[in-house]
N, C-alpha and C positions, 0 to 999 in steps of 0.2 A: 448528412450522415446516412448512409447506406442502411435499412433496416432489409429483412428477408421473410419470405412469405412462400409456404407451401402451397399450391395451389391444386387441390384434388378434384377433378370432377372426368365423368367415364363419358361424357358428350364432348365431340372433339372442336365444333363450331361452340361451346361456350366458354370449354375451356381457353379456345386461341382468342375470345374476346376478351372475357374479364384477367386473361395474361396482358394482354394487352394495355387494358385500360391501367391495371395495376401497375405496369414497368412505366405508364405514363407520368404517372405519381412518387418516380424516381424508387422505388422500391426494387430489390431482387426477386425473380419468380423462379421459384421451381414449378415444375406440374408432374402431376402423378396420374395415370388413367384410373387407380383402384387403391382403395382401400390398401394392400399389402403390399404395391409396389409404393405407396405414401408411408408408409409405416417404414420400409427400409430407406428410404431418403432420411424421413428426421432425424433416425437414428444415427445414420452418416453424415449427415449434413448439420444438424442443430438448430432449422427455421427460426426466427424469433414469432412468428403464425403464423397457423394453419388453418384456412380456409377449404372446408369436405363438402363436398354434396352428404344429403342422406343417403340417397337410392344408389345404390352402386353393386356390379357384382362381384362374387369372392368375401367381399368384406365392408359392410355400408359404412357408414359415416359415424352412425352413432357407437358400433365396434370398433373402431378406429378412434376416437374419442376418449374411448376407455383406456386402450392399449396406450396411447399416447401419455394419458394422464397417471397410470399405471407406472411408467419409465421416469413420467418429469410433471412433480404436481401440480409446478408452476407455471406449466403450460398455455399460452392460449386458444383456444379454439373457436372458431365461427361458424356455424353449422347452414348447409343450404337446401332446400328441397321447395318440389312444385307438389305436394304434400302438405301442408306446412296444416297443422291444427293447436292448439291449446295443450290436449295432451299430449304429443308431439314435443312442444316446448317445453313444458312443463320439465317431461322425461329428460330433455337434453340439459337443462340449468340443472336439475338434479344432479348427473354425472359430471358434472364440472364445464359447460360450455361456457364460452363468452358472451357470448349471443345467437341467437337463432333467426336466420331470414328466409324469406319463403322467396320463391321465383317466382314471374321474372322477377330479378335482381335490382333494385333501385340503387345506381350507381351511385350516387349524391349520397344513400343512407349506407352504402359499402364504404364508400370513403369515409365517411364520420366513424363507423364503426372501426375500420382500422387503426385510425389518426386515435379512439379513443381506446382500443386493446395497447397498441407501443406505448401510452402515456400512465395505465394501469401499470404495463410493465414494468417502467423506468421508474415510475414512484416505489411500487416492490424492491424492486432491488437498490435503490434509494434508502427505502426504511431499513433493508435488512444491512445494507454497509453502516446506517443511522446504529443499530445497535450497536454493531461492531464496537464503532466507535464508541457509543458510552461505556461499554464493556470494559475498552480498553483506557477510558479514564477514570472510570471509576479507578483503577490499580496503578494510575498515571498521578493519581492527583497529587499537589502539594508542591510539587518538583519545581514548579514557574513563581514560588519565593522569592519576592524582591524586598530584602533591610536593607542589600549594599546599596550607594550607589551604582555600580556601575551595571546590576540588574536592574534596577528602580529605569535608567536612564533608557536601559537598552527596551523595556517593557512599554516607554511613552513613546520609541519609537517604533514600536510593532502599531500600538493602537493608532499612530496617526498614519502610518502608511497600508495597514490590512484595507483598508473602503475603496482602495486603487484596484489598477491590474494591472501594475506592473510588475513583471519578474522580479525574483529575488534570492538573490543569493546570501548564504549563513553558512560562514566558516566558524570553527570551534574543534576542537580536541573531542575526539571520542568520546560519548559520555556526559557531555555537555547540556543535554535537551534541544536539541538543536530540530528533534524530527515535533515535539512538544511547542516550539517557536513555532513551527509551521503551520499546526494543526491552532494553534492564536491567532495567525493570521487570516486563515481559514475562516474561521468563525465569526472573527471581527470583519467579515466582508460580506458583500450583496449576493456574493454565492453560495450563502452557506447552508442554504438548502437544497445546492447540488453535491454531488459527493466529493468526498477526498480521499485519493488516491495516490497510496506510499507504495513505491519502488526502491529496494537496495540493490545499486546497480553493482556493487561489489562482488553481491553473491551469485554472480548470474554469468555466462557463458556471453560472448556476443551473438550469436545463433539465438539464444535462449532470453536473452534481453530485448534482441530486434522483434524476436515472437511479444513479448511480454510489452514492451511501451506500442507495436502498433499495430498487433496479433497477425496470423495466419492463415493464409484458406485450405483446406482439403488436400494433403499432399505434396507443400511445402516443402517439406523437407523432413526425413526420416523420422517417423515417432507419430507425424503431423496425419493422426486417424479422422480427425474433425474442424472444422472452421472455428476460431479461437478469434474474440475481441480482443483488442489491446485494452491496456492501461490507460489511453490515449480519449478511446470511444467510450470508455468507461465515467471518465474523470470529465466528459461532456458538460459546460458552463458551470462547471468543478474547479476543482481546482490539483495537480498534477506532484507530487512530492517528493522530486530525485535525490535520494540520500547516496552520498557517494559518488556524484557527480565526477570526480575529477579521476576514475578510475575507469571511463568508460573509453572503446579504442576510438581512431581517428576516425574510419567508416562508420560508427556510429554516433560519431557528433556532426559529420556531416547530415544525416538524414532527420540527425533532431532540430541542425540549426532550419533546414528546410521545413520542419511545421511548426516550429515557431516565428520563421518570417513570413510563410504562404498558409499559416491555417489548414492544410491540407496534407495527406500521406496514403498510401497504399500500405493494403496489409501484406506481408511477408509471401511472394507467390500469387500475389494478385495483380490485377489491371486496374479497378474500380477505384477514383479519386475519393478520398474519403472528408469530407470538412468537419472540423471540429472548434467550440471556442473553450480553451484553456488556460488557465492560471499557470505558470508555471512557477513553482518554488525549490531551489536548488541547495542542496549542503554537501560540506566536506569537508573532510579534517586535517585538507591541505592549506597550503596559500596557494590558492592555482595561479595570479599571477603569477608566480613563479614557474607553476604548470607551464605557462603561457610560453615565456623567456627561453624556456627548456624548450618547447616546440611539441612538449607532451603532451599538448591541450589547448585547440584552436584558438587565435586572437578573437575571430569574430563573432564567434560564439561564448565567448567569454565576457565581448561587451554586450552578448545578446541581453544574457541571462543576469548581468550586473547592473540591471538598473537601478533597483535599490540592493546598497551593501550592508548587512548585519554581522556583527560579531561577537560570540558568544565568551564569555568572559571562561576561564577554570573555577573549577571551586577553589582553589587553592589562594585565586585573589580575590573573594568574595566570603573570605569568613562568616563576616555578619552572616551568612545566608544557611548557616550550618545550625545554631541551636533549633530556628523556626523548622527547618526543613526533616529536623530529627525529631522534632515535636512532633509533625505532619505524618512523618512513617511511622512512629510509634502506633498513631492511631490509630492508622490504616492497617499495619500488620498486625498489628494485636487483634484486631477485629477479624482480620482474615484466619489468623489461627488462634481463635475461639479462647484468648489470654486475658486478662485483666491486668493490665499495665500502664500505672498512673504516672509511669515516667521516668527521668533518665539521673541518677547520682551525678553531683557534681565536679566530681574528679572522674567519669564516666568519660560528661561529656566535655570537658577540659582536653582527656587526651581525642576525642574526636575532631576538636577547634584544630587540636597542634599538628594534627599528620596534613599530609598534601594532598592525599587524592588524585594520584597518577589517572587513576579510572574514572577520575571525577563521581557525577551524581550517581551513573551506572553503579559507581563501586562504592560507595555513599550506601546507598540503599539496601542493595546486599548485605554487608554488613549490619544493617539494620534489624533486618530481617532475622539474621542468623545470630543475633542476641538474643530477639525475643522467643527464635525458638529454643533456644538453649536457658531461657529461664524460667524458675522456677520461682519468683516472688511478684512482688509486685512492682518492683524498682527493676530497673538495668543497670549493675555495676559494672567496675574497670575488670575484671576478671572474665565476664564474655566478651571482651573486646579480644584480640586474637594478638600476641604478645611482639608481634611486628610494629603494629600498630601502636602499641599503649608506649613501648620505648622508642616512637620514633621523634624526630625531634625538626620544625620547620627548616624545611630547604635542602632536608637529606634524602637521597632517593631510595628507592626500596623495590625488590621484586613482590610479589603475591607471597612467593613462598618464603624462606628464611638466607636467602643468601644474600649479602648487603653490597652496597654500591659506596659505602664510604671511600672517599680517597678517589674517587674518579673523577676527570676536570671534564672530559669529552664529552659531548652528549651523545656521539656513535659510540663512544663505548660503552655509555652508559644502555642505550637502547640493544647494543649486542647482548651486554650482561643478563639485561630484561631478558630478553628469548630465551638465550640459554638457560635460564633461571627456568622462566614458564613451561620450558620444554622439558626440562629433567623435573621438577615438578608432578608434571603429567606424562610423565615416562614416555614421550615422543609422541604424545595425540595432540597432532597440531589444532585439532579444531578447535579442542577444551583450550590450548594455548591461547590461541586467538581470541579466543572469551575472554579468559584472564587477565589478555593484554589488553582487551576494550579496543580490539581490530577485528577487521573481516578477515579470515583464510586467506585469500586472496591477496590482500595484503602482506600478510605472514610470509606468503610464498615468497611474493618479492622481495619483501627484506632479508629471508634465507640466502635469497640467491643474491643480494647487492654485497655482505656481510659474507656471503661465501663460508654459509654455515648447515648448508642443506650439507 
């Protein structure tokens, strides 16, 4: 994997050596002769190091240093001079260097040094996606409840196959936890102390997704001011997490199936072969073999990515999985918003058992949520429930809003109804629609246009 390294020095015989040695070491070099022509490269450019001399004219090393650190804290810099003293050093770890080396340059102790600034780095930003993710579970938790079987079953099969690498695909209904299976697998495996990396390929442009799974260099393509990592270089002995898989176009399942069979890609406007090793984990709230048959969505790539098959059940055929799961949010949002709420009445959560949950857990929790900010005791009754819900009745379908699907045998009619519903609802803001529907936009689009309702 291609890392990048600015190389500033105003001596043009050591500059073209230690270029040298360094592009040896399979690294990208820039070089700058000064201080100010260095400082506008990183800018433009985004080095992952930079390597300055001290002494330099216009603007030495350790001004440059500053300036750099100034723009991107997280910077790393190597500092070099035939200068080189105590307080010298001192001074430079003070304003934030990496390290400080005097000349000549002992090449052996350049290479340790850089081998160990990319490995400070990738642990940085390692820890910082590590937050993330706790972040993001802490307000995630509880949702991976398994009473039913048919969680209980699906759950022994994550834990026995997350210690593998092999791909894997998860079909399920929007709203299911499907990106929450992933991040299980994730963790139950040898990589999971490298990062995990989620892409919704739905929401994304194919221009704008080809940048995002295997990024771009300088000028790619309009917008493209600076050299951009993919997802790809990111998710490095990671693991990779394509939500919405089956909406991506034909051109870009060719170039996915090509780094899932050759380990290898080019960023977007580049030359540079790039190696990466990758987990890859797949969802979508299609049947893509069907994808397949249709000709929507590559054969071969479909048995790439299908080595192992998981499928997410609805909430709707996992009741068991509804009192524990409501128990679990209660806790969680009452705590978020500052309530004391010992729990849920029994005629409450009766009608919560009895509805289906078109939105599944998505729409599960919502609801949740907007109980206990609507209450005012210390119980949740059937009166915060939202009066769709408390009269609906198992196996009847329902919009978000008040218009009812009784009497309809079709399921396109039924899903036409849906739209129409969500869209007059939100007065024609397809995005909020899409929400409502527990779809991407993008999808919306296309079922306007299939349904001949735009």
């Amino acid at each position: 994997m291609f890392e990048s390294i600015l190389l500033v020095e105003d001596e043009a015989s050591s500059r073209k050596g230690l270029a040298q040695f360094l592009q040896g070491l399979d690294y990208d070099v820039l070089t700058a002769i000064n201080g100010r022509e260095a400082l506008g490269l990183f800018k433009k450019e985004s080095p992952d190091l930079v390597i300055s001399d001290v002494r330099m004219p216009e603007m030495d090393g350790i001004a440059l240093l500053e300036s750099i650190k100034a723009d991107a804290p997280s910077a790393k810099v190597i500092l070099l001079t035939a200068y080189g003293s105590v307080e010298d050093a001192v001074k430079a770890m003070k304003k934030g260097a990496f390290y400080y080396l005097t000349k000549p340059v002992n090449l052996e102790e350049l290479e340790f040094l850089v081998k160990k600034a990319f490995s400070s780095r990738q642990l940085e930003e390692e820890n910082k996606e590590l937050k993330q993710e706790l972040f993001r579970e802490r307000y995630d938790q509880g949702q991976l409840i398994a009473q039913s079987p048919q969680m209980t079953e699906l759950l022994k099969a994550v834990d026995k196959i997350a210690p593998s690498n092999a791909s894997v695909l998860i079909e399920g209904e929007s709203g299911t936890g499907k990106e929450l299976i992933a991040r299980r697998i994730h963790e139950l495996s040898p990589r999971n102390q490298h990062p995990f990396i989620a892409v919704h390929c739905a929401a994304l442009t194919e221009t704008l997704l080809s940048s995002e799974l295997f990024g771009h260099e300088r000028g790619a393509f309009t917008g493209a001011a600076d050299r951009k990592k993919g997802r790809f270089e990111r998710a490095h002995q990671g693991s990779l997490f394509l939500d919405e898989i089956g909406e991506i176009t034909k051109d870009t399942q060719v170039k996915l199936l090509r780094v899932l069979q050759e380990g290898e890609f080019e960023r977007v406007g580049g030359t540079k072969t790039i190696k990466v090793d990758v987990r890859l984990i797949a969802a979508t709230n299609k049947t893509l073999l069907d994808e397949v048959r249709q000709q929507k969505f590559r054969e071969d790539l479909y048995y790439r990515i299908n080595v192992i098959y998981l499928k997410v059940p609805p909430l709707r055929e996992r009741k068991e999985d509804i009192p524990p799961l409501a128990e679990a949010f209660i806790r969680q949002y009452a705590a978020l918003n500052a309530k004391k709420i010992r729990g849920i009445e029994k005629d409450a959560l009766d009608a919560l058992v009895r509805y289906d949950w078109p939105g599944n857990i998505r729409e599960f929790k919502n609801i949740v949520e907007r109980m206990i900010v609507l209450s005012s005791a210390d119980m949740l009754t059937l009166d915060q429930i939202p009066e769709d819900i408390r009269q609906e009745r198992s196996g009847t379908l329902r919009t978000n809003g008040s218009a009812s699907l009784r009497g309809i045998t079709k399921i396109t009619d039924a899903e036409k109804e849906l739209i129409r519903s969500a869209l007059l609802e939100t007065k024609g803001n397809k995005s909020t629609a899409a929400e409502k529907l527990g779809i991407s936009r993008r999808t919306l689009y296309r079922k306007l246009e299939e349904y001949k309702l735009a």
